[in-house]
C-alpha positions in Angstrom: 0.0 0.0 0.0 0.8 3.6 -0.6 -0.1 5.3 2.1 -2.0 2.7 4.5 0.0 0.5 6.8 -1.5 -2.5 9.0 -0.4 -2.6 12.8 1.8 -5.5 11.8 3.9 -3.5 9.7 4.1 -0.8 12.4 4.9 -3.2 15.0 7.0 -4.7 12.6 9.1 -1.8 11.3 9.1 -0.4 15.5 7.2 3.0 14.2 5.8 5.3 16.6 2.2 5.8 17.4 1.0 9.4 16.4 -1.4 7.1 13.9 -5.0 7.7 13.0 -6.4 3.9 13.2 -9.3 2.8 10.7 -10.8 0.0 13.0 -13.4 -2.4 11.8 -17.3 -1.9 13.3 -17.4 0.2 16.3 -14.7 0.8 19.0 -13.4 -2.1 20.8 -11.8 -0.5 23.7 -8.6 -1.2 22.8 -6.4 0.3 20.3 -3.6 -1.0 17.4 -6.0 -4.2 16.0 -4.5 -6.7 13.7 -7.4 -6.3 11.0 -7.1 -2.1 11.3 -6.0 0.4 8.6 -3.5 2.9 9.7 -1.9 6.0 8.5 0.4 8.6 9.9 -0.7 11.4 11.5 1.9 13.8 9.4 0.2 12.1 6.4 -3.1 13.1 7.4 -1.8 16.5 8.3 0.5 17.0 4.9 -2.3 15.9 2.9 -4.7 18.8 4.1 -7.5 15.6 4.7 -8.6 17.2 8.3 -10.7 19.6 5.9 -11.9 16.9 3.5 -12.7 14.8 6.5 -14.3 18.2 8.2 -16.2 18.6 5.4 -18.0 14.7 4.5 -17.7 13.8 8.2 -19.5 16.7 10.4 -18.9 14.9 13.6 -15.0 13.9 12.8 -12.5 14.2 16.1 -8.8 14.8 14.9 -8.2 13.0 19.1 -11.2 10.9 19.5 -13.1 8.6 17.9 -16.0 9.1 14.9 -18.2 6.6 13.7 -18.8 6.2 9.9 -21.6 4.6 8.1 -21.9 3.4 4.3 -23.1 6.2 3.8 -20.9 8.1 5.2 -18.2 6.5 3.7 -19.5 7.5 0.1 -19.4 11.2 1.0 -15.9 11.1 1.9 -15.1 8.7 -0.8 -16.9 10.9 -3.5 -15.4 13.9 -1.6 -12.0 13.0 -1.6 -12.3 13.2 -5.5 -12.7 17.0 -5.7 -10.1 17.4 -2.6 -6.7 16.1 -4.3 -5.5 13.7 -6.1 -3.2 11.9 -3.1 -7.1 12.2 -1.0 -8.3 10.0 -3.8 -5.7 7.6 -4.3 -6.0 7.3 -0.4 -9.4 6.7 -0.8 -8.9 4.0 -3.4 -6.4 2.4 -1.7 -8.8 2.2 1.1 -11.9 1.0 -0.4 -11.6 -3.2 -0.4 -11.0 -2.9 3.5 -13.9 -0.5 3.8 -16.4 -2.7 1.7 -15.3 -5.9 3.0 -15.7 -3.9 6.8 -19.8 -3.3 5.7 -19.8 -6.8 4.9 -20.1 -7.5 8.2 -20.5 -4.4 10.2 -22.6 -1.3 9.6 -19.9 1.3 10.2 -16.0 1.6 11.0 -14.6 3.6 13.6 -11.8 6.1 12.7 -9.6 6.2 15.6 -7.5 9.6 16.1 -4.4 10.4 17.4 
C-alpha cells in the first residue's frame, strides 16, 4: 500500500504511534488491532485531509473517535475526488478494506491520534 500501513507493519518496522487507526465496526476499547488500517498522523496533516474529513464527516475528532456509516463513507469517498489527487488515491487504496468492513459491520470507527 501507498499510504495505508497495517499494525503489523508498524509493529513490525518499530514506528511510533502518532497514527489515526481505521478499525473495523465500532470501537473495541482497545487500540492497534490486527485487522485495522492505519496512516500517519503527518500524512493526514501533509495531505490537508482534516478539511476533507471536516467537510464529508460533520462529527470527525482529529483525538477521538468518529463513527462512519456506508453512507458516510460514500461522502468522503466521493469527496476526496474534488479534494486532491493523493485524498483520492487514499481513498482507493482504502476501499476493499472499507467494503469488506460493511460486509459485516454497519460502520467503522476512525480512531484519532
Amino acid at each position: 500500500m501507498h499510504y495505508l500501513i497495517t499494525e503489523q507493519e508498524r509493529r513490525t518496522r518499530k514506528l511510533g504511534s502518532c497514527f489515526f487507526e481505521f478499525q473495523r465496526g465500532a470501537y473495541r476499547q482497545e487500540c492497534w488491532l490486527e485487522d485495522s488500517l492505519l496512516l500517519d498522523a503527518d500524512l493526514f496533516d501533509s495531505m490537508k485531509l482534516y478539511e476533507l474529513f471536516r467537510k464529508a464527516l460533520p462529527e470527525f475528532n482529529y483525538y477521538g473517535l468518529t463513527t462512519v456509516t456506508q453512507e458516510q463513507w460514500e461522502v468522503l469517498r466521493c469527496a476526496a475526488d474534488a479534494h486532491s489527487s493523493q485524498a483520492a488515491v487514499l481513498m482507493a487504496e482504502m476501499t476493499p478494506w472499507a467494503e469488506d468492513c460493511f460486509r459485516s459491520d454497519s460502520l467503522f470507527t476512525i480512531c484519532g491520534i
